[in-house]
C-alpha positions in Angstrom: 16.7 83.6 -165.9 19.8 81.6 -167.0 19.9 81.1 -170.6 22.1 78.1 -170.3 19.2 76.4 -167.9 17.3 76.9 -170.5 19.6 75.5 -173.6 20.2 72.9 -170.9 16.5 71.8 -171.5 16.3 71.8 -174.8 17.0 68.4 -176.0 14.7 66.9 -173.5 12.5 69.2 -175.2 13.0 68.0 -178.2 12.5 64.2 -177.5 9.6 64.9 -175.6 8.2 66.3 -178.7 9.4 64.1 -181.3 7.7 61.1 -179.1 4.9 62.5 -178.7 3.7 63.0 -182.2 6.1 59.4 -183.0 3.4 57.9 -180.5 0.4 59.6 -182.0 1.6 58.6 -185.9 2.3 54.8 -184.3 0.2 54.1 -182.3 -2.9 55.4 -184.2 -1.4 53.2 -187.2 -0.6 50.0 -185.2 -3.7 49.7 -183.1 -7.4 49.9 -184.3 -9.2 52.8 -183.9 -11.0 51.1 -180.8 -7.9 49.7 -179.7 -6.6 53.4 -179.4 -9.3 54.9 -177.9 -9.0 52.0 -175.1 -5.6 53.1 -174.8 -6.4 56.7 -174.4 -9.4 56.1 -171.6 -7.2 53.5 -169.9 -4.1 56.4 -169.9 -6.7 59.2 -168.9 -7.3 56.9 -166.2 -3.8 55.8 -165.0 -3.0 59.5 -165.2 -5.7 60.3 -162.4 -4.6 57.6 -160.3 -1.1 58.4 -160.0 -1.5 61.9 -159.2 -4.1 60.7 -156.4 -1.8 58.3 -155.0 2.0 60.0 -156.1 1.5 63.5 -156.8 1.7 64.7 -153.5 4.6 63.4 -152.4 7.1 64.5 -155.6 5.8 67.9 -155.4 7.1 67.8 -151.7 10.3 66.4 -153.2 11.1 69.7 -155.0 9.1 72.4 -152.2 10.9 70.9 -149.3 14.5 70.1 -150.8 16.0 73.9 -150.3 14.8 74.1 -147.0 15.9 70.6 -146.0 19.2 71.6 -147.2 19.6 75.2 -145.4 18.7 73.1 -142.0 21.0 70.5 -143.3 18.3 67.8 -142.9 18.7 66.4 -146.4 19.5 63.0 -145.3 16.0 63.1 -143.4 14.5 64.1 -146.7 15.5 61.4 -148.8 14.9 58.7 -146.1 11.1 60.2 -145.8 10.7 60.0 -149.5 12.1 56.9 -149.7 9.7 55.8 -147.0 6.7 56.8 -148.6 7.6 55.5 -152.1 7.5 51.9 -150.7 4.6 52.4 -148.4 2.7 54.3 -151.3 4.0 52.0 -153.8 3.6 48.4 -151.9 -0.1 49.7 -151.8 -0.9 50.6 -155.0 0.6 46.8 -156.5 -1.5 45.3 -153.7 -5.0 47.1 -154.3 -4.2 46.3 -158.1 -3.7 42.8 -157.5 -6.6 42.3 -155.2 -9.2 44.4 -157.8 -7.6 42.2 -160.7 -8.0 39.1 -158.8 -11.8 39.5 -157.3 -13.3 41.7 -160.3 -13.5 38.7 -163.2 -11.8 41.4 -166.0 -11.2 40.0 -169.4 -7.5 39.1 -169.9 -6.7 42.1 -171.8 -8.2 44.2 -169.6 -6.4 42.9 -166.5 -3.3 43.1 -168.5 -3.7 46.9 -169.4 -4.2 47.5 -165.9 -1.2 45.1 -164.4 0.8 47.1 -166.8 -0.1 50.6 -165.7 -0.1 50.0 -162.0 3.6 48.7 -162.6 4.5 51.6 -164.6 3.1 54.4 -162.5 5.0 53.1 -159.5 8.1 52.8 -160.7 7.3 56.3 -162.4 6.4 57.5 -159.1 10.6 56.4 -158.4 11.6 58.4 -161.1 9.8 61.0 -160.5 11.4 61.9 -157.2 14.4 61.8 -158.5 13.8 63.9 -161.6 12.2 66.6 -158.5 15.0 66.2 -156.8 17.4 67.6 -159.4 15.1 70.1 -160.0 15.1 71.4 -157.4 19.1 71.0 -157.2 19.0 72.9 -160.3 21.0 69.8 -161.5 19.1 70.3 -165.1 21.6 68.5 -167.5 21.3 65.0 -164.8 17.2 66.2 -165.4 17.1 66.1 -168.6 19.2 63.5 -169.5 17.4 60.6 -167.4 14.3 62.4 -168.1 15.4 61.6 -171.8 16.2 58.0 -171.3 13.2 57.2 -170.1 10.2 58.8 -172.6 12.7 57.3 -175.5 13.1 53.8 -174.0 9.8 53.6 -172.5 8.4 54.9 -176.3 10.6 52.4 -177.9 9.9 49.2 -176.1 6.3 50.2 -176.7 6.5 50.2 -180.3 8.5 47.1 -180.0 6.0 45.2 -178.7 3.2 46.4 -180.7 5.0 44.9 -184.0 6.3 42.0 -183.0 3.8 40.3 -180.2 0.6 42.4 -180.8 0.4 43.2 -177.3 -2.3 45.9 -177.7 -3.4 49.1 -175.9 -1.5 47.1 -173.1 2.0 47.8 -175.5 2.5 51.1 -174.4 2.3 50.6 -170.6 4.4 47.5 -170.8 7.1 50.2 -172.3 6.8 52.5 -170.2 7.3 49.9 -167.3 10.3 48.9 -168.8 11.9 52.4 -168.9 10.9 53.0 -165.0 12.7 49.8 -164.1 15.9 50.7 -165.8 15.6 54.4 -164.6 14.9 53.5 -161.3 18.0 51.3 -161.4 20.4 54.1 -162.0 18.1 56.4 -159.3 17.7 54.4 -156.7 21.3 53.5 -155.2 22.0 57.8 -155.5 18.2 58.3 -153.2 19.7 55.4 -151.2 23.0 57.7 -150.8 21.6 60.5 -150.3 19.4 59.3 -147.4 22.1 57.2 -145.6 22.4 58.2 -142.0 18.8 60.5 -142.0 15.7 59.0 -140.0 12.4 58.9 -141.1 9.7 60.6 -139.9 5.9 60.7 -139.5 5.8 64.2 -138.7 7.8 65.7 -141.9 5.7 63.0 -143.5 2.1 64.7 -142.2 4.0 68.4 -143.7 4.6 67.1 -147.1 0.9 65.7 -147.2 -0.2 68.5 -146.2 1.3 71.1 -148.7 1.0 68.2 -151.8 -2.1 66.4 -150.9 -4.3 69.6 -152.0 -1.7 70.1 -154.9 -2.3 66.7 -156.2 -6.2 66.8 -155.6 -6.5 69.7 -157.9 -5.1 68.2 -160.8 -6.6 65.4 -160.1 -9.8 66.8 -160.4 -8.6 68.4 -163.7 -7.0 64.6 -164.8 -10.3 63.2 -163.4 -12.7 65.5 -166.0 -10.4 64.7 -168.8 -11.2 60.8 -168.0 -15.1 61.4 -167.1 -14.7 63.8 -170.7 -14.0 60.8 -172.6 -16.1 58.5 -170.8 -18.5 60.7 -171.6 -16.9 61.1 -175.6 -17.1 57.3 -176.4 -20.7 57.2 -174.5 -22.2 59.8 -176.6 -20.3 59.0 -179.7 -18.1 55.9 -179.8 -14.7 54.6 -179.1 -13.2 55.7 -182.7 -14.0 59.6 -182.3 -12.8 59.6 -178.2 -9.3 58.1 -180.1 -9.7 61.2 -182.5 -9.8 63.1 -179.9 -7.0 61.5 -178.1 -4.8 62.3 -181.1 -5.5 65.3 -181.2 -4.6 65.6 -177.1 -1.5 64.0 -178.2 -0.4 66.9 -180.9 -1.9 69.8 -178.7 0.4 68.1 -176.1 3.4 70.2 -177.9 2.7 73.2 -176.3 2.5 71.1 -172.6 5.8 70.0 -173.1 6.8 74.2 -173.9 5.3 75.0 -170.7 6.7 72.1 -168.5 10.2 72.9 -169.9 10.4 76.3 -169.5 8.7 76.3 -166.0 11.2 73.8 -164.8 14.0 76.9 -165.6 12.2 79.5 -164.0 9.8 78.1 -161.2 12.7 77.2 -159.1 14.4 80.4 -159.5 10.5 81.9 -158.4 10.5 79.4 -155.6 13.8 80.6 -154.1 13.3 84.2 -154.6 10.4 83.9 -152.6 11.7 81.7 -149.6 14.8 84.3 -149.1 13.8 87.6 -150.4 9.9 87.8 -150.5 6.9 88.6 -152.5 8.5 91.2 -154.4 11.9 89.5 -155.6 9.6 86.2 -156.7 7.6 88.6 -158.7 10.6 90.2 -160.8 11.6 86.2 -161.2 8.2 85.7 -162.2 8.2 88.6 -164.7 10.5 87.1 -167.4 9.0 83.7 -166.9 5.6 85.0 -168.1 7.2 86.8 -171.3 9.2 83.8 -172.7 6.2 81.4 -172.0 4.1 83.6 -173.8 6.7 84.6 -176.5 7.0 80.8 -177.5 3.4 79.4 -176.8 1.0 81.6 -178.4 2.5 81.6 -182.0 3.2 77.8 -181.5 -1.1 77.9 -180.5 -2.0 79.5 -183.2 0.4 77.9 -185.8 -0.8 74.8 -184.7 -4.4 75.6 -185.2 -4.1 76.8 -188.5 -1.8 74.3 -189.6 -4.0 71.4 -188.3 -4.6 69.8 -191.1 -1.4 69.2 -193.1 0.0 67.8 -189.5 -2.8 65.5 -188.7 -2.6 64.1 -192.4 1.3 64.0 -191.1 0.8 62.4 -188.0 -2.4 59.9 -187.3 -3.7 57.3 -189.4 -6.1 57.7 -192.1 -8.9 56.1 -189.9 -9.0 58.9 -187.2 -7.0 61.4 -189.8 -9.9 64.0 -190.6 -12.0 64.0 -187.1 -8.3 64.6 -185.6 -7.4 67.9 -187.8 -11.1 69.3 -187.0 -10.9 69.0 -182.9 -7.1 69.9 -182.9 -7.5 74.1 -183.2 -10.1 73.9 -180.2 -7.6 71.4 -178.2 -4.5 74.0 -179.2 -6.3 76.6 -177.5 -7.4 74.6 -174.3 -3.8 73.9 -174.2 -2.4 77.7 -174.5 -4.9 78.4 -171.9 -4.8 75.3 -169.3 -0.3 76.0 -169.6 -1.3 79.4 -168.6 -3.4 78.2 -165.4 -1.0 75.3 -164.6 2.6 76.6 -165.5 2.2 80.5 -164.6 -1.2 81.5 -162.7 -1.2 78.2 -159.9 2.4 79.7 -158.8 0.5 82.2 -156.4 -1.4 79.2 -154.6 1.8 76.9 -154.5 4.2 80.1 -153.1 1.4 80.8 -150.5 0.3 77.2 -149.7 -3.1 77.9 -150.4 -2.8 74.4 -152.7 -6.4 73.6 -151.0 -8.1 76.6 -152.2 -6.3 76.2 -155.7 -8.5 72.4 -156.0 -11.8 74.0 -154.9 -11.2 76.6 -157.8 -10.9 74.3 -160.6 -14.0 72.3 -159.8 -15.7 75.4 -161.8 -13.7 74.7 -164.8 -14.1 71.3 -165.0 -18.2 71.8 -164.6 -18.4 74.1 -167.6 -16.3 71.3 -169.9 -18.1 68.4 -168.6 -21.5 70.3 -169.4 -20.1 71.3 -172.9 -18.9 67.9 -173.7 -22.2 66.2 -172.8 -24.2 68.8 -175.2 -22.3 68.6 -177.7 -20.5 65.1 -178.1 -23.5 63.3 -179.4 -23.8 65.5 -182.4 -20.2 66.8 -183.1 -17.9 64.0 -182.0 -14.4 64.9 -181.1 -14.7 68.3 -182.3 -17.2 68.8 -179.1 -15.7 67.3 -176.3 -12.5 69.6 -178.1 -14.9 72.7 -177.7 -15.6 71.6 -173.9 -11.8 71.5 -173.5 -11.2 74.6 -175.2 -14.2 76.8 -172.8 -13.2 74.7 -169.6 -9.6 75.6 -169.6 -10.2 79.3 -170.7 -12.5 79.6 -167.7 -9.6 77.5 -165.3 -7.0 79.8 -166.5 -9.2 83.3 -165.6 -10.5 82.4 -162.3 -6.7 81.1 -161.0 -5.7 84.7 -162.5 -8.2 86.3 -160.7 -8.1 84.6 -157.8 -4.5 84.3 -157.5 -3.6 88.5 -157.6 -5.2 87.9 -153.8 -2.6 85.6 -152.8 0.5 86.9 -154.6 0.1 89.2 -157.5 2.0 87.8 -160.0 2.9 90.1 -163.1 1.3 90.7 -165.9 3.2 92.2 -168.7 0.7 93.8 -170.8 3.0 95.5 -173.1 5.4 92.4 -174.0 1.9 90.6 -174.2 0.7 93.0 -176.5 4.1 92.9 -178.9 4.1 89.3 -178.7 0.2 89.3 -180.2 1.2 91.6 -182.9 3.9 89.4 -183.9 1.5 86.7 -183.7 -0.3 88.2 -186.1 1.6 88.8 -188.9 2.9 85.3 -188.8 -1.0 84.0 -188.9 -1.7 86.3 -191.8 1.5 85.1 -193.7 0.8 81.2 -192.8 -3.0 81.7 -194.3 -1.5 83.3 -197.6 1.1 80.8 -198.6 -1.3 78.2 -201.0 0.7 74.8 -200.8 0.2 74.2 -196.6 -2.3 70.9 -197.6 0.8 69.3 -198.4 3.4 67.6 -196.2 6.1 69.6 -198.2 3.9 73.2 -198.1 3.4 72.7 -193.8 7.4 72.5 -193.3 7.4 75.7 -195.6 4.3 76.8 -194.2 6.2 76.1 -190.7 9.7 77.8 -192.0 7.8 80.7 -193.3 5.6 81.1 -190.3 8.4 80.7 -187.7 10.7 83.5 -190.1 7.9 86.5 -189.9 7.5 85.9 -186.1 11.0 86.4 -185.6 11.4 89.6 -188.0 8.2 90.6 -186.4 9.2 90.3 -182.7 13.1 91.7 -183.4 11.4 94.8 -184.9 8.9 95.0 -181.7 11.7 94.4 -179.6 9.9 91.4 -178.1 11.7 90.5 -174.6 14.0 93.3 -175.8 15.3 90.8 -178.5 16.6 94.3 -180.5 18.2 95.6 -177.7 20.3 92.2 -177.5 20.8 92.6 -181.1 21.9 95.9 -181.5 24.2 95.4 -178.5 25.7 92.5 -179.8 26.2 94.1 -182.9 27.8 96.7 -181.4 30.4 94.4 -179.5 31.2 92.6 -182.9 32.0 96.0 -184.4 34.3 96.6 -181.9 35.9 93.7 -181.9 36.8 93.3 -185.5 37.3 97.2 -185.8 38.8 98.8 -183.2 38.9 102.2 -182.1 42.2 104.1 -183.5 44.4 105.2 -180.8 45.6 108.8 -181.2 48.7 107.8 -182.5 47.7 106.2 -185.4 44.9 108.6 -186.0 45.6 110.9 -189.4 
């Protein structure tokens, strides 16, 4: 795996961080506690409905794009996608206008849905073209649109929160904003890229046929998130389903760990696969699983045992202690559901067995939705957060297990076993140091934490990290102290 993709990635990495705990410490600050748990169901929601209706079609856009281009059918490509993005998107503004029109909302209401029906099809734009490069490995044209948009979309957001009080409705509004000005720079390039190619109903059926399963099963995971919190502000109120939506939001960190570094390596899998076979998409796959796991399970567990000092941090007083109690639960369904999603679901995807992949995480979502029912009404947050926590656990084994069937995809139980150890002694030297309750003691707390992991995993030799080391070391030597030559020798 390319270490520049990677590096490549990294400041989109960044952002996507930074505005996602910004949103958590503004939002929960600028809206009521109510007002932000409306704005968590109503984004549980949109999430849902866009991968019902859009999903499909931008995973084609990356699966299909390599072997559009080795029959030199590109130009058919784009015109198909472009096709179905005004078809799919013309359809979604008019069921929303005819719901909003006939159902008698209240004006806030209709607004928070105008807003997210606008934003998720322009996103749905965006999204193909953000696929696209992907699968172009153009990473740096990725990441830098990718970039424009979370930052303009967060900002605009914010914007209108302060200065017209738009409510839970302010964050859609920005995020429809930064899909209009995205879509403005992607539009005329899909437009270019599809000059001259026809479209067609039958390359249309193919993509539907290898997304639409892909899109129903995380859709059904998407749809027991929202039933979840239905469930959540049912059982217990709207102000714990917005602590647990802040505590979503900060668990979300290690999402954006696995999205980045799957969108170095997946396509590297993905091509392996397509020209050498099982066995050469299985060495791709190899390194994949060791730097996932070699950043996301200390991030997990410092996370967890940090949660405090980072929701005092991060979310408002109001939702501030509920927050820091469902946040270790929501950083292990997060470790576990990145595992599923990021590493696990690549045996279905490589085998087109998307259909069976949906059918499998109906069990998951069962055992959360069960959990979160039992144990809402009496713990709040901090049960849905144990529902979360069991159902993705569950998700993650059974695509595991299921998936060696399909494509046996690696699992390095050695690295795995450094990388716990490592783990370890960071989580034994995070609970020792006294002053983490403070904002000052969780950045030394964080410092400290991040420092023993490294020592640990150089002297483990963690993805041979002390390999690199020594031969690096070995090459700087050299260069700044050469060998003698026999002439000059004494």
């Amino acid at each position: 795996m390319s270490t520049a993709r990677i590096l490549s990635l990294a400041p989109l990495q960044i952002a996507q961080a930074l505005i996602g705990f910004g949103a958590i410490a503004a939002f929960t600050r600028l809206m009521s506690a109510e007002d932000f748990g409306r704005y968590a169901l109503a984004l549980s929601i949109s999430m849902a409905a866009h991968t019902l209706a859009f999903t499909w079609a931008e995973s084609a856009a990356f699966r299909f794009f390599a072997a559009a281009r080795a029959e030199k059918r590109l130009a058919d490509h784009f015109a198909t996608l472009l096709a179905l993005a005004v078809t799919l998107g013309l359809g979604v503004i008019a069921i929303t206008a005819g719901a909003l029109a006939f159902a008698g909302l209240r004006d806030d209401i209709a607004a928070l849905s105008a807003f997210a029906a606008g934003a998720a099809v322009l996103r749905f734009i965006t999204r193909l073209g953000r696929e696209s490069d992907r699968a172009a490995l153009a990473f740096g044209r990725y990441a830098v649109l990718e970039t424009v948009y979370i930052v303009a979309g967060f900002a605009v957001g914010v914007a209108l929160l302060v200065m017209f009080d738009f409510g839970p409705a302010a964050p859609f509004a920005g995020l429809l904003a930064a899909g209009a000005l995205v879509a403005l720079i992607d539009l005329p390039r899909l437009m270019r890229d599809a000059h001259g190619g026809q479209t067609s109903l039958a390359r249309s059926i193919s993509y539907a046929s290898y997304g639409a399963p892909l899109a129903l099963a995380l859709a059904v995971d998407l749809g027991v998130q929202a039933i979840a919190r239905l469930v959540l502000a049912g059982e217990a109120g709207t102000a714990p389903l917005g602590a647990y939506a802040a505590a979503f939001g900060l668990a979300r960190a290690l999402d954006i760990v696995f999205m980045g570094v799957s969108a170095a390596f997946a396509p590297l899998v993905f091509a392996a696969y397509e020209e050498k076979g099982a066995g050469a998409a299985r060495d791709a796959a190899r390194g994949g699983f060791v730097l996932l796991a070699a950043i996301t399970i200390p991030a997990s567990i410092g996370l967890a045992l940090l949660a405090q000092p980072v929701a005092t941090l991060m979310v408002g007083e109001a939702l501030r202690a509920e927050t820091a109690a469902a946040l270790p639960w929501l950083a292990l369904a997060g470790l576990m559901s990145g595992f599923g999603l990021y590493y696990w679901s690549e045996a279905f995807q490589l085998s087109r067995r998307t259909g069976q992949r949906a059918l499998l995480m109906l069990a998951p979502g069962a055992v959360q939705l069960a959990l979160t029912a039992w144990l809402a009404g009496a713990h709040g947050a901090v049960g849905a957060a144990v529902g979360a926590a069991a159902g993705a656990t569950v998700g993650a084994v059974v695509l595991a297990l299921a998936g060696q069937r399909l494509l046996p995809l690696p699992f390095p139980a050695g690295q795995l076993a450094r990388i716990c150890a490592a783990a370890a002694l960071m989580a034994i030297a995070v609970i020792a140091f006294p002053g983490a309750h403070t904002t000052l003691g969780l950045f030394q707390s964080a410092a400290l934490g991040a420092s023993i992991y490294g020592i640990a995993a150089l002297a483990l030799n963690v993805m041979r990290a002390r390999d690199f080391a020594a031969a690096a070391l070995r090459a700087a030597q050299s260069r700044f102290h050469p060998i003698s030559s026999p002439a000059n020798a004494d």
